[in-house]
N, CA, C and O atoms as a GROMACS GRO file, in nm:
protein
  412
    1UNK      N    1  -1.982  -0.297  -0.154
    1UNK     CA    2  -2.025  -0.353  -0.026
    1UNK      C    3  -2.080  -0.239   0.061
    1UNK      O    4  -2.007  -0.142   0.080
    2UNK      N    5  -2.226  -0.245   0.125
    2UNK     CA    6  -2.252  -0.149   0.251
    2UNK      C    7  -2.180  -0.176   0.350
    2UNK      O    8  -2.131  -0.277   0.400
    3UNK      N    9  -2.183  -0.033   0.374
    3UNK     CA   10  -2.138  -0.037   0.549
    3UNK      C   11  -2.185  -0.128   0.647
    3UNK      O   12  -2.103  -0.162   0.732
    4UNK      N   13  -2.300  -0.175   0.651
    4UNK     CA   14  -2.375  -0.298   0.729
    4UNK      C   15  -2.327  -0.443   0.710
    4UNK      O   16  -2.340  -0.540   0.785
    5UNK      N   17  -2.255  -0.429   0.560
    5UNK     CA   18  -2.201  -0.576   0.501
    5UNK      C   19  -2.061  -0.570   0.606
    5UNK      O   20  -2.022  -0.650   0.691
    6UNK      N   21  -1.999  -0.418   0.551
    6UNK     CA   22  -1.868  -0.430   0.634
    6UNK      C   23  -1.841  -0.428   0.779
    6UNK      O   24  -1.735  -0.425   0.842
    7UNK      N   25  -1.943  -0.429   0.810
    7UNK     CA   26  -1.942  -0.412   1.006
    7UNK      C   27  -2.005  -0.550   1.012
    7UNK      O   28  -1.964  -0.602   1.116
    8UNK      N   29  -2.074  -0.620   0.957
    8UNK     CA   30  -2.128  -0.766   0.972
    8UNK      C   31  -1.983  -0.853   0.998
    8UNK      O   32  -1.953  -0.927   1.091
    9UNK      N   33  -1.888  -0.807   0.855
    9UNK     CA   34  -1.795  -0.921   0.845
    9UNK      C   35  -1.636  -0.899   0.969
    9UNK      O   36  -1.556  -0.980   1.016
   10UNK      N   37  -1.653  -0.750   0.981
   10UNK     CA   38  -1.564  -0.690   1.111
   10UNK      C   39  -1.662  -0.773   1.257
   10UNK      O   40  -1.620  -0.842   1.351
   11UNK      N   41  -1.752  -0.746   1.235
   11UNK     CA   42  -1.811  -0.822   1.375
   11UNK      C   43  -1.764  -0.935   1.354
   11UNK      O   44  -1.682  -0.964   1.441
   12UNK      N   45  -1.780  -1.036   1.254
   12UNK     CA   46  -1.747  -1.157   1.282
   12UNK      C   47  -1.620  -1.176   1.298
   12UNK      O   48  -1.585  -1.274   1.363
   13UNK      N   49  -1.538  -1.102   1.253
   13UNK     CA   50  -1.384  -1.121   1.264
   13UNK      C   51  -1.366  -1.074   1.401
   13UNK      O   52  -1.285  -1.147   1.459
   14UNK      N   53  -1.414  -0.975   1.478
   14UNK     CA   54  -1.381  -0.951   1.598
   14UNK      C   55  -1.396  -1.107   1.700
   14UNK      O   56  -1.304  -1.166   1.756
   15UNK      N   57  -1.508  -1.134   1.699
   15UNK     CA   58  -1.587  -1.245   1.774
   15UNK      C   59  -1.432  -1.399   1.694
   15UNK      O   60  -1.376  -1.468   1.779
   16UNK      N   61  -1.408  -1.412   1.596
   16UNK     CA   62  -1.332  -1.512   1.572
   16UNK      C   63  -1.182  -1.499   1.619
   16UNK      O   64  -1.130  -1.605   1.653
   17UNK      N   65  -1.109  -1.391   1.626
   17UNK     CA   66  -1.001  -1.357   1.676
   17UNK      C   67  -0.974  -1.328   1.783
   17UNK      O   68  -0.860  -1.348   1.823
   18UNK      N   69  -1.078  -1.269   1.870
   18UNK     CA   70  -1.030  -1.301   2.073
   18UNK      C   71  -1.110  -1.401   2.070
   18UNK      O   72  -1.124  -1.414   2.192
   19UNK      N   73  -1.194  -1.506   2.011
   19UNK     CA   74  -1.239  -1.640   2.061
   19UNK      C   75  -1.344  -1.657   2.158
   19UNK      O   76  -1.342  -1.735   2.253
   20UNK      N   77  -1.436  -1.578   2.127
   20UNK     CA   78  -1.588  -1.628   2.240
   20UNK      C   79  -1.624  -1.671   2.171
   20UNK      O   80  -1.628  -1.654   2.049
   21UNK      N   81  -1.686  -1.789   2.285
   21UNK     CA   82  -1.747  -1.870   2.265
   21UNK      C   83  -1.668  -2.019   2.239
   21UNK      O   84  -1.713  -2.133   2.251
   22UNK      N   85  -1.523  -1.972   2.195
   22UNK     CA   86  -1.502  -2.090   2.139
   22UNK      C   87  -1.353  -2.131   2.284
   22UNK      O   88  -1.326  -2.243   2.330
   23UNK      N   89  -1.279  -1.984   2.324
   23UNK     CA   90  -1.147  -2.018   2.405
   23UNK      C   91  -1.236  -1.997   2.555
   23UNK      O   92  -1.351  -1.962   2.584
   24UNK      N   93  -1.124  -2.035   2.621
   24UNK     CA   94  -1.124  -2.032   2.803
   24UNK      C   95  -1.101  -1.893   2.822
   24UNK      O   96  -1.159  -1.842   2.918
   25UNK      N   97  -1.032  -1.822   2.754
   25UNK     CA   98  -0.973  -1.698   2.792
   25UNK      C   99  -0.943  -1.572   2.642
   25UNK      O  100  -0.893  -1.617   2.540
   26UNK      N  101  -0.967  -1.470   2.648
   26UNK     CA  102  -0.968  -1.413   2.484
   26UNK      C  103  -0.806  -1.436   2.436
   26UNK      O  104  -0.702  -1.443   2.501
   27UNK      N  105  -0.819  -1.441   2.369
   27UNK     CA  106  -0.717  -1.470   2.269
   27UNK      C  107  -0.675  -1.341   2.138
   27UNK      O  108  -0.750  -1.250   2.103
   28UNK      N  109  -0.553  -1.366   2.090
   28UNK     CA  110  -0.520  -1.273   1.964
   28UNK      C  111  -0.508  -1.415   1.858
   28UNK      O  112  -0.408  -1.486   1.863
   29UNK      N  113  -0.605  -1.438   1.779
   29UNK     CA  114  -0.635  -1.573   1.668
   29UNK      C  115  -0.605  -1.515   1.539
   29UNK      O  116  -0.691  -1.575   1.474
   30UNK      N  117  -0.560  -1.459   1.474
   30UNK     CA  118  -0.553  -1.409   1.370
   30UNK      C  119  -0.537  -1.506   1.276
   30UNK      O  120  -0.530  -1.465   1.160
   31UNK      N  121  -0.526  -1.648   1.299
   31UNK     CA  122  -0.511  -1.790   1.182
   31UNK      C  123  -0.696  -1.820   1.180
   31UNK      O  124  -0.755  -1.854   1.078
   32UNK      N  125  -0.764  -1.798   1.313
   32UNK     CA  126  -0.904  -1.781   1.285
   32UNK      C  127  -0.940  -1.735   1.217
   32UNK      O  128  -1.012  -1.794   1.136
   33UNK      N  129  -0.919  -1.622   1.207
   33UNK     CA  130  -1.004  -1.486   1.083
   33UNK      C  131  -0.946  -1.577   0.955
   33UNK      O  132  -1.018  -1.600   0.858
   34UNK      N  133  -0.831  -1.620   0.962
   34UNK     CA  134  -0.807  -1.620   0.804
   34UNK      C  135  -0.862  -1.798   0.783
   34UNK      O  136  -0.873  -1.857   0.676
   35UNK      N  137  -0.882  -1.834   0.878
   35UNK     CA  138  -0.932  -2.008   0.848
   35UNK      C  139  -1.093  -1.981   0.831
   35UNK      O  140  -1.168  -2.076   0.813
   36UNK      N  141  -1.131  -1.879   0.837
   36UNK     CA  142  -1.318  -1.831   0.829
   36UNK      C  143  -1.310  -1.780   0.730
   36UNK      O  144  -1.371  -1.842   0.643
   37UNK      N  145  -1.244  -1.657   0.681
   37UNK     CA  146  -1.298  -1.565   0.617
   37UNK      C  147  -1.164  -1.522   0.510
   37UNK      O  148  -1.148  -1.414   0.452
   38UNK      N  149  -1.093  -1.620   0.506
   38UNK     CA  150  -0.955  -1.605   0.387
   38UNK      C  151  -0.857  -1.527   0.403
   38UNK      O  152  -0.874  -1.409   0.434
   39UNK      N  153  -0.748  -1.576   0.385
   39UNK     CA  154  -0.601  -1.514   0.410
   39UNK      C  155  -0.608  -1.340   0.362
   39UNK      O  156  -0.546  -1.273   0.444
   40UNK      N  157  -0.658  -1.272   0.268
   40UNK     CA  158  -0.669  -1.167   0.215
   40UNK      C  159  -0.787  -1.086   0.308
   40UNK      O  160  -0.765  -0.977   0.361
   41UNK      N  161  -0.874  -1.134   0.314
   41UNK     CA  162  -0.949  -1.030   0.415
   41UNK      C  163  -0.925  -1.033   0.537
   41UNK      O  164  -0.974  -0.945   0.608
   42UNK      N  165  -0.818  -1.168   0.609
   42UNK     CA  166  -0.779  -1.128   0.724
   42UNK      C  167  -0.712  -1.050   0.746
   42UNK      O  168  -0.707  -0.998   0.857
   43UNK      N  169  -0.624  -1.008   0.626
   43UNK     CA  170  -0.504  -0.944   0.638
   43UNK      C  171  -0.551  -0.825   0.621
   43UNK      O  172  -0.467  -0.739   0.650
   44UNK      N  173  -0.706  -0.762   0.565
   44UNK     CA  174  -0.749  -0.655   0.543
   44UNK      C  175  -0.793  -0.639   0.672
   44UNK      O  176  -0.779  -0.528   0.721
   45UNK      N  177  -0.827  -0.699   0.717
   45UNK     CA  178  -0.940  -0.692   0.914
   45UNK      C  179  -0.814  -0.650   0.986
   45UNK      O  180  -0.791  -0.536   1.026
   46UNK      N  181  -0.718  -0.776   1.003
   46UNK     CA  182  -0.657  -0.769   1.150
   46UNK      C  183  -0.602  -0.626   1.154
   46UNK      O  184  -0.564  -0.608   1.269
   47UNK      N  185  -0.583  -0.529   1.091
   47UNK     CA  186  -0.527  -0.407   1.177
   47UNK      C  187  -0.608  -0.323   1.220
   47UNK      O  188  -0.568  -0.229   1.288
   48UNK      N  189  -0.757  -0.343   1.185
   48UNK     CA  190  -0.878  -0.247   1.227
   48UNK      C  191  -0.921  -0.368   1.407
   48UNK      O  192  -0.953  -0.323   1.517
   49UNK      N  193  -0.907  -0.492   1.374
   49UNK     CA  194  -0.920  -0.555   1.487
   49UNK      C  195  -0.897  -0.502   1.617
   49UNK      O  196  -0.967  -0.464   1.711
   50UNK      N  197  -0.716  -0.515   1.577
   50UNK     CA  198  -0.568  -0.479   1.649
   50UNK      C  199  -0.666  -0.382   1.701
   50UNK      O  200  -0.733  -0.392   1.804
   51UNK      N  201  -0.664  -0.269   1.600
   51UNK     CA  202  -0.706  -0.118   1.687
   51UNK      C  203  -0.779  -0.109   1.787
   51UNK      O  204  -0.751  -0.058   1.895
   52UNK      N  205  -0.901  -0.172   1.746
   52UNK     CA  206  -1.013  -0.198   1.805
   52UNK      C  207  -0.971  -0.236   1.982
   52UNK      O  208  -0.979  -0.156   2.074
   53UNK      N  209  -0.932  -0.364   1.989
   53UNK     CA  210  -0.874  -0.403   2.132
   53UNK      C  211  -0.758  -0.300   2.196
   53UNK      O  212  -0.736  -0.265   2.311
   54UNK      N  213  -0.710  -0.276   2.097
   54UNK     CA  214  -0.641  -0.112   2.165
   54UNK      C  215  -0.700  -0.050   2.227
   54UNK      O  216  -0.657  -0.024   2.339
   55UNK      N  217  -0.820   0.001   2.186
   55UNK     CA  218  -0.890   0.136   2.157
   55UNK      C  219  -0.966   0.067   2.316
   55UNK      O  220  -0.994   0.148   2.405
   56UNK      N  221  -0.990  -0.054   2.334
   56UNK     CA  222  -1.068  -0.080   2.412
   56UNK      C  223  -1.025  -0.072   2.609
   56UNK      O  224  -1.077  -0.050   2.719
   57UNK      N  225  -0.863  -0.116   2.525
   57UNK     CA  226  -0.783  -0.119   2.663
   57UNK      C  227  -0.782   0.024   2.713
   57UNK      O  228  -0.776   0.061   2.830
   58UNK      N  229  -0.790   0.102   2.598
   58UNK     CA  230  -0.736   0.243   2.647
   58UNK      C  231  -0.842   0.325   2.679
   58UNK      O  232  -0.810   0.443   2.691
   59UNK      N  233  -0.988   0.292   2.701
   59UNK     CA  234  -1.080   0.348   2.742
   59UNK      C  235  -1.075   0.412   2.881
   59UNK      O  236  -1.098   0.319   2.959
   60UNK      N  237  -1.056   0.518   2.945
   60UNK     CA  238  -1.005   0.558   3.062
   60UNK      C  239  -1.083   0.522   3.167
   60UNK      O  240  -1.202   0.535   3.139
   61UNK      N  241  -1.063   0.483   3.274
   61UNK     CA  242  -1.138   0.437   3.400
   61UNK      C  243  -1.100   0.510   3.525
   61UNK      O  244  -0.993   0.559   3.559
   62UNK      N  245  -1.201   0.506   3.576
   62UNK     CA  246  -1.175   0.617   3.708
   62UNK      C  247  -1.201   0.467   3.811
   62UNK      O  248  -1.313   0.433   3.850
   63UNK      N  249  -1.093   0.403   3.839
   63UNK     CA  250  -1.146   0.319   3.968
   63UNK      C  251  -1.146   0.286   4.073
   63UNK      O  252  -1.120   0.174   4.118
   64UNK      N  253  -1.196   0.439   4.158
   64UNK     CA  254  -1.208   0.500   4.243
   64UNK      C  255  -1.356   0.460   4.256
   64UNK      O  256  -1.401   0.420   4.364
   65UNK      N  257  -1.419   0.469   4.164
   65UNK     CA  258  -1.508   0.474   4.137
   65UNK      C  259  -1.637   0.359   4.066
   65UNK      O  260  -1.759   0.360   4.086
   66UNK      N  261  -1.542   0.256   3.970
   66UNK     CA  262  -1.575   0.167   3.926
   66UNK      C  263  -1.509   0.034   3.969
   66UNK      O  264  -1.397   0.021   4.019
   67UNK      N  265  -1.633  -0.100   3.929
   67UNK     CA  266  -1.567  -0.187   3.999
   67UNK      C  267  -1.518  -0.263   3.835
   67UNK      O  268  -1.531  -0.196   3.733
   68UNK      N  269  -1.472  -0.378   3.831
   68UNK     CA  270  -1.456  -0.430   3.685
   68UNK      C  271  -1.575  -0.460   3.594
   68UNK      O  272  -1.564  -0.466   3.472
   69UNK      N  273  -1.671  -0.476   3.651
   69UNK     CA  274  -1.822  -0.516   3.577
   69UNK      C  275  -1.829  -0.360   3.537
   69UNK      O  276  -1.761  -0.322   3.442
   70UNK      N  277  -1.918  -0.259   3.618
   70UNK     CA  278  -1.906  -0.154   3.604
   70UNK      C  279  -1.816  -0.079   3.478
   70UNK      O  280  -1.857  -0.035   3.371
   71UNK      N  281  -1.681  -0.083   3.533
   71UNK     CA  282  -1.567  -0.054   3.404
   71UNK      C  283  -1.611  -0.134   3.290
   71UNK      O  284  -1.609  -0.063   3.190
   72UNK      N  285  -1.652  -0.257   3.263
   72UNK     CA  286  -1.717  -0.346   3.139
   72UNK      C  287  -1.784  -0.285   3.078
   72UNK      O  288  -1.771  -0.273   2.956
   73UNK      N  289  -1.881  -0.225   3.153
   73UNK     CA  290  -2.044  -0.171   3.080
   73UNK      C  291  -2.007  -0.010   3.022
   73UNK      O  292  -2.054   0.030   2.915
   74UNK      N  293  -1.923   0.069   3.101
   74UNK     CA  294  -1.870   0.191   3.028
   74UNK      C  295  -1.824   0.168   2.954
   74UNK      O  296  -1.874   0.226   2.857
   75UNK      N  297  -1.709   0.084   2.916
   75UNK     CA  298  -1.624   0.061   2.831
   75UNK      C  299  -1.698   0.032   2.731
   75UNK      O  300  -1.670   0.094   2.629
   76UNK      N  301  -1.800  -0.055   2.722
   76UNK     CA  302  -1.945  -0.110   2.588
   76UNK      C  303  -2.000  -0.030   2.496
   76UNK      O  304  -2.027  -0.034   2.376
   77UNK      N  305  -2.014   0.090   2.645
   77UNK     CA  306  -2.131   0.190   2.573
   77UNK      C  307  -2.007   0.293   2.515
   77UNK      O  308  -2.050   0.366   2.426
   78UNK      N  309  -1.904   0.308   2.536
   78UNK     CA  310  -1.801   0.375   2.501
   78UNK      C  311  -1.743   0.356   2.316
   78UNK      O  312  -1.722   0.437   2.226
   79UNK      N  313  -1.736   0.225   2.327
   79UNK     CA  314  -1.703   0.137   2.204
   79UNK      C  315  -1.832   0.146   2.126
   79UNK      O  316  -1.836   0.176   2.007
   80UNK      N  317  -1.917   0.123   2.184
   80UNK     CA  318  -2.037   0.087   2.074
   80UNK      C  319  -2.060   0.235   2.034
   80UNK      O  320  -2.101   0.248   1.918
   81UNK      N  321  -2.040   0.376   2.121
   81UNK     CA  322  -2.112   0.499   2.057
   81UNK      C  323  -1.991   0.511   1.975
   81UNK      O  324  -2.024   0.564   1.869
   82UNK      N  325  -1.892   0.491   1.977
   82UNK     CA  326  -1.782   0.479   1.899
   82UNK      C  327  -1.751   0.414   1.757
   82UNK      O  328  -1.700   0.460   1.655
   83UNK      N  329  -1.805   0.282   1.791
   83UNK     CA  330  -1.797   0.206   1.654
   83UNK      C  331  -1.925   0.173   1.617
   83UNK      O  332  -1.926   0.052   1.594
   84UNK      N  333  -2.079   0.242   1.593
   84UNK     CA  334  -2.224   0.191   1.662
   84UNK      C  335  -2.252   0.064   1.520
   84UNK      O  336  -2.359   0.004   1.526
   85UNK      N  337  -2.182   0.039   1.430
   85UNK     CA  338  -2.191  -0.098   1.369
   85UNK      C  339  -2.150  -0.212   1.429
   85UNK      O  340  -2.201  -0.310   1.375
   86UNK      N  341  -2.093  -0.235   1.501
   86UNK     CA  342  -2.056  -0.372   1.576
   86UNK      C  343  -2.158  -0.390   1.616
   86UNK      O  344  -2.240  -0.310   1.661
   87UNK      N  345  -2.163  -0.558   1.596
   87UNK     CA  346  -2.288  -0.626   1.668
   87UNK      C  347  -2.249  -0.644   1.815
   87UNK      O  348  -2.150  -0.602   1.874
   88UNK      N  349  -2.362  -0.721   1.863
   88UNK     CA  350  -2.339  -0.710   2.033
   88UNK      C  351  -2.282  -0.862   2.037
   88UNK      O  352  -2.254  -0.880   2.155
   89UNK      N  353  -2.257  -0.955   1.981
   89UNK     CA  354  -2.138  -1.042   1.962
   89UNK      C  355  -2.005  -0.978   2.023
   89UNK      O  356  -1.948  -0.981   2.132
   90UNK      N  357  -1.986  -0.927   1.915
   90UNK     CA  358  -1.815  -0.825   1.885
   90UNK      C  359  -1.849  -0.739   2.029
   90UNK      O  360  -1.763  -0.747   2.117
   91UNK      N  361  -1.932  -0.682   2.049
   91UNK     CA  362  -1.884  -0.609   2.153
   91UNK      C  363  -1.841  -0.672   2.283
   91UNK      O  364  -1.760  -0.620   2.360
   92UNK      N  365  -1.917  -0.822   2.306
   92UNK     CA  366  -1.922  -0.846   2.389
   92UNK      C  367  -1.778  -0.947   2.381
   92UNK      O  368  -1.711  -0.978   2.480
   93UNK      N  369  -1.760  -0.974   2.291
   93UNK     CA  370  -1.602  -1.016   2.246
   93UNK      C  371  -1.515  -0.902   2.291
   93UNK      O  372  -1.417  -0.934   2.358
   94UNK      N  373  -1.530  -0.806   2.272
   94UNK     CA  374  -1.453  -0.713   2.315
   94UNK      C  375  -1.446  -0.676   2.433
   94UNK      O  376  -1.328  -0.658   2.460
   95UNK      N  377  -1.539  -0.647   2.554
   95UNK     CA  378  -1.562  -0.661   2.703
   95UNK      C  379  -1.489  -0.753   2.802
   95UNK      O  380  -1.440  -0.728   2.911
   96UNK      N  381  -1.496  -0.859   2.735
   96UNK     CA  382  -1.434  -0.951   2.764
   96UNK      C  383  -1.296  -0.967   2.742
   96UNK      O  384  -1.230  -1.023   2.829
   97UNK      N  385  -1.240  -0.924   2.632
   97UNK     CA  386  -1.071  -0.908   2.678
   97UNK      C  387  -1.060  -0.776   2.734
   97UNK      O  388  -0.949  -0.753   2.781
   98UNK      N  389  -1.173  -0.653   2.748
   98UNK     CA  390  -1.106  -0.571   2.847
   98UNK      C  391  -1.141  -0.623   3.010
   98UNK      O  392  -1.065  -0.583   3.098
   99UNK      N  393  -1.229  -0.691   3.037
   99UNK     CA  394  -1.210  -0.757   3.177
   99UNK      C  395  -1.093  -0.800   3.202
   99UNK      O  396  -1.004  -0.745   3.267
  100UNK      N  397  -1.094  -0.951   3.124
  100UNK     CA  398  -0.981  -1.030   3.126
  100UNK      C  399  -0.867  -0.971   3.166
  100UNK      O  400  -0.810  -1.013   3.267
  101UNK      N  401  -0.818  -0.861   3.091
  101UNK     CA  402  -0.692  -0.779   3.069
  101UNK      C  403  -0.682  -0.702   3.226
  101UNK      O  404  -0.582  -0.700   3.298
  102UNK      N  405  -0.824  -0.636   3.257
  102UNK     CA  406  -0.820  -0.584   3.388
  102UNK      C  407  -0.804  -0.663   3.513
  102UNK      O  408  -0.775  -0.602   3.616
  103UNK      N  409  -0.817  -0.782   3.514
  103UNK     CA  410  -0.817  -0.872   3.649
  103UNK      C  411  -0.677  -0.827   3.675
  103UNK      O  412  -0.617  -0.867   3.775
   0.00000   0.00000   0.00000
């Protein structure tokens, strides 16, 4: 499998497990990933997921300085120079539970 295959199917697992598009609010779905994309590769995804929304919460913010939109868009370009295979789906799946999380 390329790297493009494996960041295609991580994007989609990102976007199915906090739920854009589909919840009111992001979510941790991990019965998603595996009702899409099979009990075995969920179980291969969800801990790179996990990280991922970690990695996202823990992006440092100065907000002194930033407002939550603002903090959104650093946090994007932060993640994306970071992980630069995620689609802009997943990222934006990901923005969105770091808002959420910040309100």
């Amino acid at each position: 499998m390329s790297p493009s295959e494996v960041d295609q199917e991580l994007s989609r697992a990102v976007v199915l497990y906090i739920g854009l598009g589909r919840a009111s609010w992001p979510q941790s779905d991990g019965a998603s990933v595996a009702r899409e994309l099979g009990a075995d590769r969920a179980a291969s995804l969800l801990p790179e997921i996990q990280a991922l929304c970690r990695e996202i919460g823990s992006v440092a913010v100065d907000w002194s300085v930033h407002t939550l939109d603002s903090a959104g868009h650093m946090a994007r370009s932060e993640i994306q120079r970071r992980h630069p295979g995620l689609s802009e789906p997943a990222l934006d799946a990901l923005v969105w539970r770091f808002a959420y999380d910040w309100k």
